[in-house]
C-alpha positions, 0 to 999 in steps of 0.5 A: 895263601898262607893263614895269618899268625895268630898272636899268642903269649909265651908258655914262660909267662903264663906260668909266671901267673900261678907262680907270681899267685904262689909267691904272693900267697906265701909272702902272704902267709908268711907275712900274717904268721911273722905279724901275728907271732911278733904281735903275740909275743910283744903282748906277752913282754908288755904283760910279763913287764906289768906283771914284774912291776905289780909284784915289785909294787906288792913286794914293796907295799908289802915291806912297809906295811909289815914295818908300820905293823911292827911299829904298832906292834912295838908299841903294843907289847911295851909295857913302860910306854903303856904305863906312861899313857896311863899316868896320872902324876904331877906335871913334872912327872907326865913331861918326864914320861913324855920324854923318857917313854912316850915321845921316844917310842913315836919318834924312833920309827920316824927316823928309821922309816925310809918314807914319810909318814905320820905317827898320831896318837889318841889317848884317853888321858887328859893329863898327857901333854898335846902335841899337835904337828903338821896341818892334818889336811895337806898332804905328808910333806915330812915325818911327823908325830901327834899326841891328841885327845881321843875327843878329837875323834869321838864324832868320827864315824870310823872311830866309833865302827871300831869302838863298837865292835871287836875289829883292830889291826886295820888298814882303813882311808879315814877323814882325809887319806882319801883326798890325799891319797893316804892309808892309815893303820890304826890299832887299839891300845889296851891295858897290859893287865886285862886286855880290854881297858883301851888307854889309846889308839895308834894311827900310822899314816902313810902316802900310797903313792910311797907305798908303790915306791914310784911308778917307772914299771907303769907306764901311766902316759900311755894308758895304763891304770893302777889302782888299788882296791880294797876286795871285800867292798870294790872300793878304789883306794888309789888310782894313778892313769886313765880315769875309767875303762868302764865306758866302754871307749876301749878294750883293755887287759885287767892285770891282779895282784893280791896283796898278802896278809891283807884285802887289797889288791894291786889292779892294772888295766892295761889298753890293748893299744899298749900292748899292741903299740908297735903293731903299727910299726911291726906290720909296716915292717913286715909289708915292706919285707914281704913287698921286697921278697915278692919284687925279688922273687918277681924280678928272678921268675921274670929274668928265668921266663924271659931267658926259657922265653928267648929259647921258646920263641926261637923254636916257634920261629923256627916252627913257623919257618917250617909252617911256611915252607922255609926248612933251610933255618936251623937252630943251636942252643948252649948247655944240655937242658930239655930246650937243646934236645929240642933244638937237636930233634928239631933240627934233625927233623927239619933235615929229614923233611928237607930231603924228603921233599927234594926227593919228592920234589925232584921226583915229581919234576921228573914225572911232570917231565915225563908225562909231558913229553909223553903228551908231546910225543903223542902229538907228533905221530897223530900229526904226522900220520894225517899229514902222510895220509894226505901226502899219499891221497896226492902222490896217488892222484899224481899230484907231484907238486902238491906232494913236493910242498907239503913235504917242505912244509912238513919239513918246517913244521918239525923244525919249528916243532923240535925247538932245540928241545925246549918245552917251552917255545915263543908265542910268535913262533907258536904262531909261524908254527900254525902258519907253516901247518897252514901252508900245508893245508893249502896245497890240499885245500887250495883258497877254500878257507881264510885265515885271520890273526889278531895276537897283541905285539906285547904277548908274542915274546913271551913264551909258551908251551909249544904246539898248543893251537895246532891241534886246535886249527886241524880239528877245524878241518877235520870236524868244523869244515861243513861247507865250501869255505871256512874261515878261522880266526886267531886271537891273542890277549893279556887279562891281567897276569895271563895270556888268553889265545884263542882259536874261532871258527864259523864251521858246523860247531857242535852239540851239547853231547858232543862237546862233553864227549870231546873234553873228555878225549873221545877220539871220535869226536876229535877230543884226543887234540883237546884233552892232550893240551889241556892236560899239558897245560895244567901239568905246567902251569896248575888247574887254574889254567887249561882249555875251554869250547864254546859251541853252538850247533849250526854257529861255530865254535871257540876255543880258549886255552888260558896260561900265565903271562910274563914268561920272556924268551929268556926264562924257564919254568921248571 
C-alpha cells in the first residue's frame, strides 16, 4: 500500500516570506528616511523663511529708526531753531519764529517720512504758542506735530528718570505707546552755547506695527508669535500672534534677531506644528507610495513564484509518479534555465529506471518461470517412478489386467498433466486429474479406500496451477494408509477473493516432529510433494498464499493450499 501524500507548500512561496519580509523592511526603511528628510528639510524652509522676514523686519525698524534719529538729529545741531525756542520777544516776534524756524523744522519730516508718526515738542518757553494736535490717547491715524509745555510732563515719572540722570538719545514706551502699540524717541535739546541748559525735549512717536512694515512673512494665524523685546529688562514691547508659549501647552522653536545700534530684539516663537505642518500630508504621501512599492513588488514575486511554481510542481508530480511505480511520464520545459536541466536529468533518469526494471522485470518472469517448470518437472519423474514401480510389482505378479489399466490410466494422467503446456489448468480439470490418478490407485487398491468430493460449481472454471492436489492424495496412500480402509475427502470453497481447496484424510496422521519435518521437504517424511507445491504456490501468487497441515497422531490429517480466486479459463497470470 502506498503512503499517503503528504501536503506540502511549494519551495516558491516559502521564500516569498523572507523576500516579502525584505520588501517590507526596505519600503520601510526607505519610507522613514524619505519622511524624516522631507520633514527635516521642510523645518529648515520654514526656519530659513522666518528668518529672512526677521531680518527684513530689523533691516526696516532699523531704516526708520535711523531716520526718526536724524530728525532729532536735525533739530539738535540747528542752531536758528534752538535760538527760536529760546525767544523772548513780543508775540508778533514768537508767531514769525514759529512760522519761519519752528514749525518748518517739525513739519518737514512729517511730509518725508513715509509712516505716520507723531512729532511733540516740549519747551520750557511759556511764551512759544501751544499747538496741541491729534487726541494723544487714540491711536496714529495721521501724522501730526505738538508744541506743548514741559509742564505738561514735569509729574511724568519717565520724564524725571531722564531729568535726573545723564541718559538721552532714548527709544522708551512712555504714557500710552504701550496701549498702543507705540515706541517714542525722546531726545534732549540743550543750548548751543554750554551744552547743558536744556530749552526742550524732542519726542518722536511711531507705530510699532509700521515699524515691522507688515507681517506677510509671519504667518501669525498659524501660531507664530512676534514680539519685540527690550534685552536689558525682558520686557514685551510689541506682540503680534499667540499670546504666551510659556505654559508650556506646546513645544515650539524661539527665532532672535538683534536689532543694531539698539537693546531690542525681534523674538519669533514658531510652533513645531508650524514647522512640521505638512508632516501629515508628507507621511500619507509617503505611506501611499511605500504601500503601492510593496504591492507591486508582492504582485511581481507572487507572478515569479507561481511561474518557478508551476516548474516545481510539475517535477514533484512527476516525482510522485515515479514514487508510484508510473515511470512512462516525461516531463519538457521551454529556455535553458536550472528548471530545464532538471527536467532533462529527470528524464533521462526516468529512462534508465524504466529499462532497468524491464530488464529486472522481464529477468525475474523468466526465472519464476524457470523455478517453476523446474518444480513441475520434479513432480512428474517422483509420480511416474511410483506409478512404474507399481505397474512392475503387478506385471511380476501376472496381473496383466491390472498392468493394462494403469497404463491407460497413466496414459490420461499425462495428457491431463501436459495441458498444452500451460502453467495454469481448470480447477475442474485438476480434479478429473486427481480422479484419473485414483482410478490407477484402484486397480492396485481395489475397494479398499473411499473418495468424497465436495468442490462448490462456482470455483471449478477458474483456473489454478496444475498438479497441486495430486502430490497430496498419494501422500495419503503412502503415509496415511494405517489400516484396511481409508477414506479421503476433497473439498473446494471461495473465502473472500481466494480459493481455499482441501485434501482430509482419516488415516494414521502424524506427530508434531513429523509435521516440521515435512514442511520442511524431508523426503522421508513424505514433504518432497509438500514443499514442491507450496514453493510453486508462492512463486506464483506471493507468500501469502501456500500449503498448510493439520494433524493429529491417531486422528488424521488436513491439508489447506490456499490461491487467488478469480482467474477465469480465459486469463493468464504472468
Amino acid at each position: 500500500m502506498m503512503p499517503k501524500l503528504k501536503k506540502y507548500m511549494p519551495f516558491t512561496y516559502k521564500m516569498m516570506i523572507p523576500y516579502l519580509l525584505l520588501v517590507l523592511l526596505t519600503d520601510v526603511v526607505i519610507g522613514y528616511i524619505s519622511y524624516s528628510m522631507l520633514t527635516d528639510s521642510r523645518t529648515e524652509m520654514a526656519e530659513s523663511n522666518i528668518r529672512t522676514g526677521m531680518e527684513q523686519a530689523r533691516t526696516n525698524i532699523r531704516y526708520q529708526m535711523d531716520e526718526i534719529q536724524r530728525m532729532s538729529d536735525n533739530l539738535f545741531g540747528s542752531q536758528p531753531f534752538q535760538r527760536a525756542l529760546e525767544l523772548k520777544g513780543t508775540p508778533f516776534e514768537i508767531y514769525l519764529a514759529m512760522l519761519d524756524e519752528i514749525v518748518p523744522q517739525i513739519t518737514a519730516p512729517l511730509q518725508l517720512f513715509g509712516n505716520k508718526i507723531r512729532f511733540m515738542l516740549y519747551t520750557p518757553n511759556s511764551k512759544l504758542n501751544i499747538v496741541s494736535g491729534d487726541n494723544l490717547d487714540e491711536p496714529i491715524i495721521d501724522s501730526d506735530y505738538y508744541i506743548l509745555p514741559l509742564q505738561d510732563i514735569a509729574g511724568s515719572d519717565w520724564y524725571r528718570s531722564l531729568k535726573d540722570s545723564k541718559r538721552d538719545n532714548l527709544w522708551l514706551q512712555i504714557d500710552t505707546d504701550q496701549k498702543l502699540d507705540n515706541i517714542s524717541h525722546v531726545r534732549r535739546l540743550v543750548n548751543f552755547s554750554d551744552y547743558k541748559t536744556v530749552i526742550g525735549y524732542v519726542r518722536i512717536t511711531v507705530s510699532l506695527e509700521d515699524l515691522f512694515g507688515g507681517f506677510d512673512t509671519f504667518p501669525l494665524e498659524e501660531g507664530i508669535t512676534l514680539r519685540l523685546v527690550d534685552e536689558p529688562t525682558g520686557g514685551i514691547l510689541f506682540q503680534r500672534g499667540k499670546a504666551n508659549y510659556d505654559d508650556g501647552s506646546e513645544n515650539f522653536l524661539s527665532l532672535h534677531e538683534q536689532i543694531p545700534g539698539s537693546s531690542f530684539v525681534i523674538e519669533s516663537l514658531v510652533p513645531n506644528s508650524y514647522l512640521t505642518k505638512d508632516a501629515g500630508r508628507l507621511r500619507r504621501v509617503i505611506v501611499a507610495v511605500c504601500a503601492l512599492s510593496f504591492l507591486v513588488m508582492t504582485v511581481i514575486g507572487y507572478t515569479v513564484a507561481r511561474l518557478s511554481g508551476r516548474k516545481m510542481s510539475r517535477i514533484v508530480g512527476l516525482v510522485r509518479a515515479f514514487q508510484e511505480g508510473n515511470f512512462q511520464k516525461r516531463i519538457r520545459f521551454s529556455g535553458n534555465d536550472e528548471f530545464v536541466q532538471i527536467a532533462d536529468s529527470f528524464n533521462v533518469m526516468a529512462t534508465n529506471i524504466q529499462e532497468l526494471i524491464n530488464s529486472v522485470y522481464v529477468q525475474g518472469i523468466q526465472k519464476k518461470q524457470a523455478e517453476l517448470e523446474a518444480l513441475q518437472a520434479q513432480i512428474n519423474p517422483h509420480f511416474l517412478y511410483n506409478t512404474l514401480s507399481t505397474i512392475s510389482s503387478l506385471a511380476n505378479l501376472g496381473e496383466i489386467g491390472k498392468v493394462t489399466e494403469m497404463v491407460q490410466g497413466l496414459s490420461r494422467f499425462y495428457r491431463l498433466t501436459l495441458n498444452q503446456g500451460n502453467v495454469y489448468i481448470e480447477l475442474e480439470k485438476e480434479l478429473e486429474q486427481v480422479a484419473t490418478y485414483l482410478e490407477i490407485q484402484q486397480v492396485k487398491y481395489a475397494d479398499a479406500f473411499s473418495v468424497y468430493v465436495d468442490v462448490d460449481e462456482e470455483i471449478l472454471q477458474m483456473r489454478v496451477i496444475k498438479l497441486v492436489l495430486q502430490p497430496f492424495v498419494e501422500n495419503v496412500f503412502k503415509h496415511a494408509w494405517f489400516g484396511e480402509t481409508i477414506a479421503i475427502r476433497l473439498t473446494g470453497r471461495r473465502v473472500g477473493g481466494n480459493i481455499e481447496l482441501k485434501v482430509i484424510d482419516n488415516g494414521i496422521g502424524m506427530r508434531p516432529e513429523t509435521l516440521s519435518q515435512m514442511m520442511k521437504g524431508s523426503s522421508q517424511a513424505g514433504g518432497y510433494g509438500v514443499k514442491n507445491v507450496d514453493q510453486r504456490i508462492k512463486l506464483r501468487y506471493g507468500d501469502a498464499y501456500g500449503v498448510t497441515i493439520a494433524s493429529i497422531f491417531g486422528g488424521g490429517t488436513t491439508v489447506r493450499l490456499l490461491m487467488p480466486a478469480g482467474l477465469m479459463d480465459n486469463e493468464e497470470l504472468l
